[in-house]
Structures are given as C-alpha cells and as structure tokens.
VOBA-1610 file (N, C-alpha, C; in pm, whole numbers, padded with zeros to 5 digits, always signed):
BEGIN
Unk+16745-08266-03845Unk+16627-08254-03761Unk+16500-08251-03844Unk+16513-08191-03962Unk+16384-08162-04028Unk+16329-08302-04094Unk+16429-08378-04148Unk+16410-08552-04174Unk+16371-08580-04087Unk+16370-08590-03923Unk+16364-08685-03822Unk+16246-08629-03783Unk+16202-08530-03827Unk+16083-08432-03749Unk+15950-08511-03894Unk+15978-08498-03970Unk+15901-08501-04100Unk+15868-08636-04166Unk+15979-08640-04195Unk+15971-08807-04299Unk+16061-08949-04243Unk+16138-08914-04151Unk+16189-09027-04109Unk+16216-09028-03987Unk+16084-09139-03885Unk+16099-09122-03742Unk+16230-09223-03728Unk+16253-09288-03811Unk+16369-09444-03808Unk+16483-09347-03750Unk+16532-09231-03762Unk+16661-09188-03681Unk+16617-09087-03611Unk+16525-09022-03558Unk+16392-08986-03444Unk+16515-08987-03319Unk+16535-09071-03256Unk+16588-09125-03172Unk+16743-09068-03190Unk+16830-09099-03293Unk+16964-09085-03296Unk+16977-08938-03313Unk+16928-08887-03385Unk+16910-08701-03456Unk+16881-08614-03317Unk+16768-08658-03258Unk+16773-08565-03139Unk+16885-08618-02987Unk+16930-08699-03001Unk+17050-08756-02907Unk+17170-08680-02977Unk+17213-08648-03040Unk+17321-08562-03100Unk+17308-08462-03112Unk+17170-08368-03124Unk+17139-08253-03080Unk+17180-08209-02979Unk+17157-08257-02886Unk+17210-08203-02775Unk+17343-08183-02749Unk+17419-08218-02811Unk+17584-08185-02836Unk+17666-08071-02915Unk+17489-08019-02975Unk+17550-07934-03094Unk+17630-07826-03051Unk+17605-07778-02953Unk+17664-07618-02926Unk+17810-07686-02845Unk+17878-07766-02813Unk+18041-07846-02790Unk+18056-07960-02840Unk+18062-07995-02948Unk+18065-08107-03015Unk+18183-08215-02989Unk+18189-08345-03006Unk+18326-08402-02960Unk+18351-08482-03091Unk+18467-08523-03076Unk+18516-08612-03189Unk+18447-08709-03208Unk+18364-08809-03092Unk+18314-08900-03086Unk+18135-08878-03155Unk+18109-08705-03094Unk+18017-08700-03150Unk+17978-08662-03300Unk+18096-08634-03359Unk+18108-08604-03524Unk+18073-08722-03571Unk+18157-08828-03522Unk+18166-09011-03563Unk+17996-09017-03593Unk+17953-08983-03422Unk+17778-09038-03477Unk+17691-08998-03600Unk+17748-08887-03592Unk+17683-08761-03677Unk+17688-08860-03808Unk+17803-08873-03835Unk+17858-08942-03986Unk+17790-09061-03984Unk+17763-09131-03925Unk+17720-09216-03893Unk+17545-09236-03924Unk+17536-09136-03844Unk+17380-09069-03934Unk+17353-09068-04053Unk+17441-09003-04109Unk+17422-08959-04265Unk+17459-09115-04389Unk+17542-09186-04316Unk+17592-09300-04437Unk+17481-09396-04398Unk+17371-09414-04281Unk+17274-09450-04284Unk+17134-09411-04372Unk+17114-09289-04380Unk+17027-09231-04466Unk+17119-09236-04620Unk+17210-09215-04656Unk+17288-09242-04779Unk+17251-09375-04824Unk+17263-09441-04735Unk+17205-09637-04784Unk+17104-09635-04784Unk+16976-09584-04728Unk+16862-09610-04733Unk+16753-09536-04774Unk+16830-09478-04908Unk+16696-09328-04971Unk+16560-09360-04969Unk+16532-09475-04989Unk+16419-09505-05010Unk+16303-09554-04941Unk+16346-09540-04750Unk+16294-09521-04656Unk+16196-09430-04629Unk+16090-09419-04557Unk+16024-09313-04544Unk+15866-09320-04539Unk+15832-09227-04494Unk+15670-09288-04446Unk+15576-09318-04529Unk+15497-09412-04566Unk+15410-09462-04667Unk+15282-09455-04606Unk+15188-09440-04704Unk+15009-09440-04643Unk+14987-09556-04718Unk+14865-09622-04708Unk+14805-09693-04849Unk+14682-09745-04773Unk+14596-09701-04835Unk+14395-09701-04760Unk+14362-09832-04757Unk+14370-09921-04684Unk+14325-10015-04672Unk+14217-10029-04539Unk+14149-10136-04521Unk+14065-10164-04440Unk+14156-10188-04292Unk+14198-10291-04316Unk+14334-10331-04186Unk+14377-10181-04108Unk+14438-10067-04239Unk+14467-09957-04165Unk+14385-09817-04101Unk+14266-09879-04126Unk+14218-09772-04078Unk+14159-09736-03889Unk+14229-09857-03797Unk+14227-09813-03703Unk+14365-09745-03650Unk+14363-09695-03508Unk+14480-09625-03495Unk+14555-09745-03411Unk+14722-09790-03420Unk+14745-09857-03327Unk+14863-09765-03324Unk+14926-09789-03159Unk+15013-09732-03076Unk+15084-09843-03006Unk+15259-09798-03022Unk+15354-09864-02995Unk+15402-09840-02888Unk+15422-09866-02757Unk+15509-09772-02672Unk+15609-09848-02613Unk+15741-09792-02557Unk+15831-09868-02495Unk+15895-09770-02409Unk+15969-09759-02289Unk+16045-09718-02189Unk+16207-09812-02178Unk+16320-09708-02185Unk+16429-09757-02137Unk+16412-09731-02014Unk+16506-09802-01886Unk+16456-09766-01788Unk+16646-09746-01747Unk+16629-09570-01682Unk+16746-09526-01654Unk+16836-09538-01832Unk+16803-09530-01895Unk+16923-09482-02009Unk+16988-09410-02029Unk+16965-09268-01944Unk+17097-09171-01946Unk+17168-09166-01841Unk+17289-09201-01884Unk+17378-09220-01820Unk+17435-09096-01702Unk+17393-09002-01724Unk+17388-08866-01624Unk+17296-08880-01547Unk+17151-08896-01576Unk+17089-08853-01475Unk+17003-08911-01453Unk+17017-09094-01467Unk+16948-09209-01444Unk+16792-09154-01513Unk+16773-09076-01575Unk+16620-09076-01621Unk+16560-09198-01726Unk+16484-09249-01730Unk+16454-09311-01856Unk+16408-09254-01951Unk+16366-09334-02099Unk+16321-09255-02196Unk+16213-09339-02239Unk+16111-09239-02256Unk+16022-09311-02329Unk+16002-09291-02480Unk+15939-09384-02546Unk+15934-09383-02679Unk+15760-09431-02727Unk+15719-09393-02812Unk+15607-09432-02872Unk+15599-09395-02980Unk+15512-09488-03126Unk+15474-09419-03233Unk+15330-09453-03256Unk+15256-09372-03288Unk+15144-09397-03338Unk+15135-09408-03545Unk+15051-09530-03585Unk+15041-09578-03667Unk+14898-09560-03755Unk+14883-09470-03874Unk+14785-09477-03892Unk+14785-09550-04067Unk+14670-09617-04105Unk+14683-09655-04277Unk+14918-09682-04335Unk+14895-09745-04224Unk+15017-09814-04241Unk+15173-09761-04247Unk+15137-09645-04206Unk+15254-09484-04203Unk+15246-09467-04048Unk+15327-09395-03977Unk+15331-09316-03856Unk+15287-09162-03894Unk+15206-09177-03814Unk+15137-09016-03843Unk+15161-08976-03633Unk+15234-09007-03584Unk+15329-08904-03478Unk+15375-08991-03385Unk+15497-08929-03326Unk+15568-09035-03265Unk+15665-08925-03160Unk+15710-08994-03053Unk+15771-08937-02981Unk+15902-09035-02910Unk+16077-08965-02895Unk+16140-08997-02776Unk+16202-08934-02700Unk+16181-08946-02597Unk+16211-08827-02497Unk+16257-08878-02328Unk+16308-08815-02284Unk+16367-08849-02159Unk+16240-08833-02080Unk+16236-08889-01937Unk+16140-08890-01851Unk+16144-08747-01783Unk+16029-08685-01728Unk+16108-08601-01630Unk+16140-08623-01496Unk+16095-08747-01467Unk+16113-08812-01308Unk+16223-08956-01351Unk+16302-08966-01229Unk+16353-09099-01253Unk+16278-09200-01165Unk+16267-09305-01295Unk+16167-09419-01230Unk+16277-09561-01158Unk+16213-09543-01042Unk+16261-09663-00930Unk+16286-09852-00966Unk+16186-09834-01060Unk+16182-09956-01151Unk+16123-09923-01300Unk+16151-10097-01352Unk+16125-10109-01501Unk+15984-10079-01513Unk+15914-10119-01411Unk+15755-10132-01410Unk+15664-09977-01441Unk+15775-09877-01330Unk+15727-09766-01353Unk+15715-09688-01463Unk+15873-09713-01486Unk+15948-09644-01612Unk+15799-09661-01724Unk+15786-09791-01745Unk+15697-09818-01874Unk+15591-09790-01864Unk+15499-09776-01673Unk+15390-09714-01697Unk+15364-09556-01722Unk+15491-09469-01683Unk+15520-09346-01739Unk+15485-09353-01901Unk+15542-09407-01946Unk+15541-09372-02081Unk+15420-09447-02132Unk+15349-09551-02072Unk+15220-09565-02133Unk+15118-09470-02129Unk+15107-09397-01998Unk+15085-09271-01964Unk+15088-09159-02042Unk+15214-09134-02137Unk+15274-09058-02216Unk+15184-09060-02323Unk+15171-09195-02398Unk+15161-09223-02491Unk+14979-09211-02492Unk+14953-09296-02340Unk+14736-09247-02416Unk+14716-09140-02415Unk+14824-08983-02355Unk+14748-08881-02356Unk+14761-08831-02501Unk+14843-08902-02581Unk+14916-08840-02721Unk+14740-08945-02813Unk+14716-09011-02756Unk+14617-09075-02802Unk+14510-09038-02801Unk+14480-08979-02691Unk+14307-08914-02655Unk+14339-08801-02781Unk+14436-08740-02739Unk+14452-08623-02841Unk+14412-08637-03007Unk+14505-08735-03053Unk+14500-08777-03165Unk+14334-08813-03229Unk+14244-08879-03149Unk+14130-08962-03166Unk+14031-08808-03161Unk+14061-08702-03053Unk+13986-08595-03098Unk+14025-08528-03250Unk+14177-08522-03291Unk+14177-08433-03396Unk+14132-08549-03534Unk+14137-08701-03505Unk+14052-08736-03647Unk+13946-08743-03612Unk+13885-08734-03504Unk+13740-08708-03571Unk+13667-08575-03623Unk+13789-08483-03608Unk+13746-08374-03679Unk+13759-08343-03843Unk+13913-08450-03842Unk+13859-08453-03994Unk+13851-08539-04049Unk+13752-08637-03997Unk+13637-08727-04077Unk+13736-08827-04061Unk+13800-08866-03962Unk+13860-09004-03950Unk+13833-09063-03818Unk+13736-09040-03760Unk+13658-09099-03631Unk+13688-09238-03586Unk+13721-09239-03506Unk+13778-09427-03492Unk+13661-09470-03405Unk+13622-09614-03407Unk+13523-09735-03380Unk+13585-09755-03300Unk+13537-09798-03175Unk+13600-09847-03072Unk+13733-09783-02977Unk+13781-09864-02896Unk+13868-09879-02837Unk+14020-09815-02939Unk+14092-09780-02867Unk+14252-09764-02956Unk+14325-09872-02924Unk+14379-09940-02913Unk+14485-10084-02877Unk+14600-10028-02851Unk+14691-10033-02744Unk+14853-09974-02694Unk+14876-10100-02719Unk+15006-10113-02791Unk+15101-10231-02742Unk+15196-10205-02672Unk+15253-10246-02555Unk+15312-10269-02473Unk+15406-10391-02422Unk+15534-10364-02410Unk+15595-10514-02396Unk+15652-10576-02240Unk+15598-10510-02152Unk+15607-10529-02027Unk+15499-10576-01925Unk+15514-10731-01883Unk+15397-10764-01847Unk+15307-10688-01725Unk+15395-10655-01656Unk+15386-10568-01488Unk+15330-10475-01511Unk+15367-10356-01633Unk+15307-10217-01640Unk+15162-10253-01712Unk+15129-10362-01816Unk+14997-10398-01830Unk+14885-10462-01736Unk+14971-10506-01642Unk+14888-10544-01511Unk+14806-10445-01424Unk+14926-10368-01405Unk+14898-10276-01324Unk+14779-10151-01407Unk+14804-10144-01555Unk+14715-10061-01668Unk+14547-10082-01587Unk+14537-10236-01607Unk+14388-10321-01642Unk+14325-10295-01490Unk+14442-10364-01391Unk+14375-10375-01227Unk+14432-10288-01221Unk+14341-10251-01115Unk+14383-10105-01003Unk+14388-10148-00864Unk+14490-10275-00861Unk+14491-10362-00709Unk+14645-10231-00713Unk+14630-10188-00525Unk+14734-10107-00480Unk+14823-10229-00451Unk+14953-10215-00457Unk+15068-10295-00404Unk+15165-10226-00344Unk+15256-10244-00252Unk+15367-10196-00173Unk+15471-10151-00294Unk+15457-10229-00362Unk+15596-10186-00515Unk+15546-10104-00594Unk+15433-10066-00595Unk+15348-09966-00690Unk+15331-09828-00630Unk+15301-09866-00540Unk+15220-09743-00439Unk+15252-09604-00446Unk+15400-09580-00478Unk+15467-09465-00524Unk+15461-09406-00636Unk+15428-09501-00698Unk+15381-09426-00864Unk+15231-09325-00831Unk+15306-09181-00897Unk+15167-09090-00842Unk+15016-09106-00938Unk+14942-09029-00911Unk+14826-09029-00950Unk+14852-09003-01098Unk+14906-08937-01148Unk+14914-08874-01259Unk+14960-08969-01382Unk+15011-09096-01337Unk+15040-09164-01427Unk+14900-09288-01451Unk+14819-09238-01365Unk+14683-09370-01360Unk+14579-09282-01488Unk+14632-09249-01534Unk+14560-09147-01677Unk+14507-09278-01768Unk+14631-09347-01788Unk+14592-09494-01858Unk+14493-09594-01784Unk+14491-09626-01684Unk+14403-09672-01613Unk+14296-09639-01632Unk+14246-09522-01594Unk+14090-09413-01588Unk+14072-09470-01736Unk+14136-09427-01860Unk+14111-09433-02024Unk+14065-09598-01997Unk+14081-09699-01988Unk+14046-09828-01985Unk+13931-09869-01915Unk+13946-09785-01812Unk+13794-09800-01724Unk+13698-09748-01826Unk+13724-09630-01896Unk+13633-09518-01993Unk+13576-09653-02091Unk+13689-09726-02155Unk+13659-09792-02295Unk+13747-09742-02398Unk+13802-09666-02376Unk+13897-09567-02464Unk+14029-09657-02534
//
C-alpha cells in the first residue's frame, strides 16, 4: 500500500483491489498478491519522475470510468491521474458510490470526480508558487460524456443524472 500510495500509482489499481481481501484471503487471492510483487521485482526502476521543463509546467488530467466493473454490486469505477512536470503528483481509483445506468453517466461521474480533485489542486499550487495560466485540460475518452461536459442541452437519456455531477459543466462555463 505504501508503494501504491507514494511512488507507484502503476499498481494503484491492483494493491487496493486486493486490499479488500485482506482480513479472508483466498488462494486465488494470494496468486494476485504474488503476482503483484514479481511485477514490481521486474520493474525496479519504475517510479515517478519530475524534470522542469516548459511543456510540463501546466497541469493535465487523465480520467476514465469502468462502467459496472464490480461484479457484486454493478458500481463502476472511476479512475483519474493528474500530471504535473511530467510525474503524477495525485491520482485516484475508486468505486462509484451510485450505480450508473449507462457508459455516458458512469464517465460523467468521474469527470465530475476528477475537476473537483482539480479545482483543489490549482488552489494548493498557487499557494506554493505554481499558479497555472489558463484553463486545466481533462482528457477524456468518451465522446457522449464530453458532449454533454460543453452543452447543457437536457435530453431524455441524461435527465437522470443529478445536479451534482454538472460541477464539470459550471467549471467550463467558469473557464476553469
């Protein structure tokens, strides 16, 4: 956990999915476990890098949504990392707490997720002297949930998605 928390978001994802097994563990879940480790065994030399360049000094943000990936309790997961001077300086994956009806939603949840981890971020560098120019850029790989980001046209397939996820929306109207 302390690798996946610290220096290597690359098993982020697998480290806290096996967590959750810790207190009844199964045979299958030892396998992963091991599995874990002969991955980091091959790849010591992984791990987060800075290097000051011009290119890196804005912030860009990655985000993606599985939609329904756990197999219990149809939730999806969202994922995002934020990228700063060519390192991840914070990143998140985590189950939804609502299950989303579609792919569309799923991903605008977690774009959602991800600008509030952004507003955040953009206040704490400009406190210490890393103030960002402009706009932040999300990348996003779903054409529907970027549609729906930019316009704020209501649709019958949308309409259910609550207020709380139009956070990204409002930030775009802002300039943010």
């Amino acid at each position: 956990l302390y690798l996946a928390g610290c220096t290597r978001p690359d098993i982020s994802f697998a480290v806290h999915r096996q967590a959750r097994f810790a207190s009844n563990p199964s045979w299958k879940d030892w396998i992963a476990v091991k599995r874990i480790f002969r991955y980091l065994k091959g790849t010591p030399n992984l791990g987060l890098r800075y290097g000051r360049s011009a290119a890196g000094t804005t912030l860009e943000v990655f985000v993606d949504a599985d939609h329904a990936a756990c197999q219990t309790s149809r939730t999806s997961v969202t994922g995002f990392v934020n990228i700063l001077y060519g390192g991840s300086i914070s990143w998140s994956s985590t189950r939804q707490l609502s299950v989303a009806v579609s792919t569309t939603e799923a991903e605008y949840m977690a774009m959602s997720a991800a600008t509030r981890e952004v507003v955040w971020l953009r206040s704490l560098l400009k406190v210490v002297g890393f103030a960002q120019d402009g706009p932040t850029r999300i990348y996003g790989d779903h054409q529907g949930c970027i549609a729906l980001a930019i316009h704020p046209a209501l649709h019958q397939k949308t309409k259910h998605i609550t207020v709380h996820y139009h956070y990204t929306r409002q930030k775009i109207t802002e300039g943010d």
